[in-house]
C-alpha positions, 0 to 999 in steps of 0.5 A, spaced: 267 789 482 269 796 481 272 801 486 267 804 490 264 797 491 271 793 493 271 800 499 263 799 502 265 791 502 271 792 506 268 798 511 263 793 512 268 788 514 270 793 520 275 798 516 276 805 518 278 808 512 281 804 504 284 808 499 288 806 492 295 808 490 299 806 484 304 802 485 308 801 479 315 804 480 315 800 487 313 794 486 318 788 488 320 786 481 317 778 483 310 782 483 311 787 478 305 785 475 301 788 481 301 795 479 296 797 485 295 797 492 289 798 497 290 801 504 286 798 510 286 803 515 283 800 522 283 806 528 285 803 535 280 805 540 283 812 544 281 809 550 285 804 550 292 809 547 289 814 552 291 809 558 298 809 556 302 814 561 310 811 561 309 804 559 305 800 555 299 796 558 296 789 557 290 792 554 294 795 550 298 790 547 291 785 547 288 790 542 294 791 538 294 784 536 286 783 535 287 788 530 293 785 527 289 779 527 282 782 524 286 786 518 289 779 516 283 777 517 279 782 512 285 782 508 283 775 506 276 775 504 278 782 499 283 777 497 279 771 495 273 776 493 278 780 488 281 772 486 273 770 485 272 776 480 278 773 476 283 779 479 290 777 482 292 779 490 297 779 495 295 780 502 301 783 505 301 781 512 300 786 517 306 787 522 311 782 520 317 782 519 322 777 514 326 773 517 332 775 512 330 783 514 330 785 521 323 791 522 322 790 515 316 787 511 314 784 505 312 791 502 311 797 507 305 799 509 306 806 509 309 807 503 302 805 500 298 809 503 302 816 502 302 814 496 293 814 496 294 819 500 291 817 506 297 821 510 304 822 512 310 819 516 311 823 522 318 824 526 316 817 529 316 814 523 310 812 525 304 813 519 299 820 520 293 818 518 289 826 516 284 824 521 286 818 527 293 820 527 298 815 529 292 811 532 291 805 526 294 799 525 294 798 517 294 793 511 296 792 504 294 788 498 297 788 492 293 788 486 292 787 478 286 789 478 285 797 476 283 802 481 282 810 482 288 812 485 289 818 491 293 824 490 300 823 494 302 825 500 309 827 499 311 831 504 310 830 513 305 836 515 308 835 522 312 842 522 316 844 528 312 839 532 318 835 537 313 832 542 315 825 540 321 826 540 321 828 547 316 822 549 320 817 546 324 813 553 329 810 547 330 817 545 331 813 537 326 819 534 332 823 530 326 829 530 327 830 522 321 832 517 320 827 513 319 827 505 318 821 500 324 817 498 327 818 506 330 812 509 326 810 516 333 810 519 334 817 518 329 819 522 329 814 527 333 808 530 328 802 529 333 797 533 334 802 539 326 802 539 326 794 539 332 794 544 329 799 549 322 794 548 324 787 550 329 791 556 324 795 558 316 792 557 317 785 557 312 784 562 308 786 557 308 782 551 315 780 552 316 786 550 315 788 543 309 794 544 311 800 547 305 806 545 307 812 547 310 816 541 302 815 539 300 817 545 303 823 545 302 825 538 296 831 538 294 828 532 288 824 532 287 825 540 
C-alpha cells in the first residue's frame, strides 16, 4: 500500500478529501513513533447548514452525529487496513473531548490538517477547508507508515472578514487572524461556546451543537 492507494480506499469508503502531513515535532511523546498523520475531510450536506437561521436544527444535530460516526467508522478499517499491511496506527476519535481536558482531544484534528495543507483556521477557530469552508467534520490518524506530505498552511486567508464574529450569539469569537502556534483561546472562548449551547439550544441535542459560525462563513457556501 502506498499513498495514492491509502486516498482512493478512503474516498471509496465516503471521504471527501485525504492529505498527509509530518507530524514529528507534535506528536505526544507516548506516540513519538508516529511521524505522520492522515486528515479525513467529510463535507456536510449545504442543505442542511443552509436550514440554520438563529438556532441549530435537529436535522442539523442528526447529521453532525452520522458523520462523526462514519469518520470513526472509515477511520477504522484504514486503521486495520494499514495494521494489516504491518504498519502501525491510532484513530483519533472524531469530536471527543478527554475527560481530563475540557474541549480538547487526543491530538487536534486541525493541527493535522493545516499542516497537509488542507486549509486554514478561521476567527472561529473553526478549520477552513480551501474548497468546503467550515462545512466538514474531520478525522485524524497517526501513523508510522511514510507518506507524501502536503505543504502547511500557516497562515488564516480570512482577511479583514468579521462575519462570524458578528453572527456568534455567544459573542466568544475574539475576531483575531490566526497563524501557526496561536492558542485557540485567543481567538475564541470555548467554554462561553459551550456554556451559551447547553443554555440556549438544549431542546436540540441537549445542547451541544450550534452551526451558526459555519452557516455565516461565505467560504464554502
Amino acid at each position: 500500500m502506498n499513498g495514492h492507494d491509502l486516498k482512493e480506499f478512503m474516498k471509496e469508503l465516503g471521504i471527501s478529501h485525504v492529505g498527509f502531513s509530518d507530524v514529528e515535532k507534535v506528536v505526544p511523546s507516548n506516540w513519538s513513533r508516529y511521524h505522520y498523520a492522515i486528515s479525513l475531510v467529510v463535507q456536510l450536506s449545504n442543505g442542511i447548514i443552509d436550514d440554520i437561521i438563529d438556532e441549530p436544527t435537529d436535522t442539523y444535530f442528526s447529521h453532525y452525529r452520522s458523520v462523526n460516526y462514519h469518520l470513526n467508522e472509515v477511520m477504522l478499517k484504514t486503521t486495520i487496513a494499514l495494521q494489516n499491511c504491518g504498519f502501525g496506527a491510532i484513530p483519533i476519535p472524531a469530536s471527543q473531548s478527554l475527560h481530563n481536558k475540557s474541549y480538547y482531544g487526543a491530538f487536534p484534528h486541525k493541527t493535522a490538517a493545516t499542516l497537509a495543507g488542507l486549509g486554514w483556521i478561521g476567527k472561529s477557530a473553526l478549520f477552513i477547508h480551501h474548497q468546503y469552508g467550515p462545512r466538514v467534520r474531520l478525522g485524524t490518524i497517526l501513523t508510522d507508515m511514510e507518506l507524501p506530505v502536503g505543504t502547511p498552511v500557516t497562515e488564516s486567508s480570512c482577511g479583514n472578514c468579521k462575519i462570524c464574529v458578528n453572527s456568534c450569539p455567544a459573542m466568544a469569537i475574539q475576531g483575531q487572524n490566526w497563524i501557526q502556534g496561536m492558542e485557540r483561546k485567543e481567538l475564541y472562548d470555548a467554554h462561553g461556546c459551550s456554556t451559551h449551547m447547553k443554555e440556549h439550544y438544549q431542546h436540540i441535542g441537549r445542547g451541544s451543537v450550534c452551526g451558526i459560525c459555519i452557516k455565516t462563513c461565505p467560504v464554502g457556501r
